[in-house]
C-alpha positions in Angstrom: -13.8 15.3 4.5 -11.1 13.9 6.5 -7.8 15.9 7.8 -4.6 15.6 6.6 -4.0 14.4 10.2 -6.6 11.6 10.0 -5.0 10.8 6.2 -1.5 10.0 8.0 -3.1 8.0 10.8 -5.1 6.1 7.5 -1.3 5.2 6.4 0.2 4.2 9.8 -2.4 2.0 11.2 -2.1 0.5 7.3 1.5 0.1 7.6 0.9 -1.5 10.9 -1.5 -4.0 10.0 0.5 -5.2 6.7 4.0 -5.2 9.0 1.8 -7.5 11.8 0.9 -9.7 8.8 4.0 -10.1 6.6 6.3 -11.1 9.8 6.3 -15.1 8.6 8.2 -13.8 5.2 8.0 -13.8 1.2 7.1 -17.4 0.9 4.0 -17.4 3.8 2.9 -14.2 1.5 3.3 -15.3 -1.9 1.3 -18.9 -0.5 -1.4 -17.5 1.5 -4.3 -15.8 -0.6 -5.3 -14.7 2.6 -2.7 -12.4 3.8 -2.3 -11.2 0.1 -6.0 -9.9 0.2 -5.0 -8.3 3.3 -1.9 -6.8 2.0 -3.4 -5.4 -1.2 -6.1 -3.6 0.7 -3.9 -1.8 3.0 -1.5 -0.9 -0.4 -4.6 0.7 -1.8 -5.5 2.3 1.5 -2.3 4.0 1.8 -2.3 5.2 -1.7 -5.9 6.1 -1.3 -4.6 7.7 1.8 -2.0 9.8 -0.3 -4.0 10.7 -2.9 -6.3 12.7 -1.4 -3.8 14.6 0.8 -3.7 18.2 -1.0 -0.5 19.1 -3.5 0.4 21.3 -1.0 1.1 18.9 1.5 3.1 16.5 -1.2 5.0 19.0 -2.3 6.1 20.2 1.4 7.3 16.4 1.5 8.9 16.1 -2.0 11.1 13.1 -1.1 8.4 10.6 -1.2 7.1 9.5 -3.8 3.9 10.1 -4.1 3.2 9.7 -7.5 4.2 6.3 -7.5 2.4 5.4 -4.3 -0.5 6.4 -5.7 0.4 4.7 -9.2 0.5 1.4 -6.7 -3.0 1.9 -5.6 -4.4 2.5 -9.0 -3.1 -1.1 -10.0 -3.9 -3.0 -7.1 -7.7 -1.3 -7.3 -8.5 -1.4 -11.0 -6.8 -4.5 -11.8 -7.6 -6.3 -8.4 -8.9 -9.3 -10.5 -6.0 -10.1 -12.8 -3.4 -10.2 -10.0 -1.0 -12.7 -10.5 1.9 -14.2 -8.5 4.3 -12.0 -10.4 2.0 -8.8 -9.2 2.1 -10.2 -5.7 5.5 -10.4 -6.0 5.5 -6.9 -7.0 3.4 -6.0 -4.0 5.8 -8.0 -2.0 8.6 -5.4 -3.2 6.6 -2.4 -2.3 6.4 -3.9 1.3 9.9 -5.2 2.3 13.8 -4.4 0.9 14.0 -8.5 0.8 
């Protein structure tokens, strides 16, 4: 079982790799299957990530929102295959304020 420690790290490095590959914008993401597949995955590994961090721990950090996070995760992994632009666009929103 991994540590809550190694469950943060999970997120980081996730956010990391989605921030190196969402630098060119919106329009290089919602044209580049690519860097959407890449995107998605490291989505579901940070609510992965999240949900198997104990309730303890989410409710010492009761800010974020971890129910939604997760929520995110669930969608992206169970209905991987009916994504359309409009869910990428979504996915877009979870990733950037623009």
């Amino acid at each position: 079982m991994r540590s809550e420690q190694e469950r943060l790290l999970d997120i980081l490095e996730a956010i990391e790799r989605i921030e190196k590959y969402t630098r060119r914008g919106k329009a290089v993401f919602l044209t580049d299957e690519l860097i959407q597949n890449w995107v998605v995955n490291h989505i579901a590994v940070i609510g992965e990530a999240c949900r198997a961090l104990p309730n303890e721990f989410q409710a010492r950090y009761a800010g974020i929102p971890w129910a939604d996070i997760i929520a995110m995760r669930n969608i992206l992994v169970h209905h991987f295959l009916e994504l359309t632009k409009t869910q990428y666009g979504r996915s877009w929103k979870t990733i950037s304020p623009n």
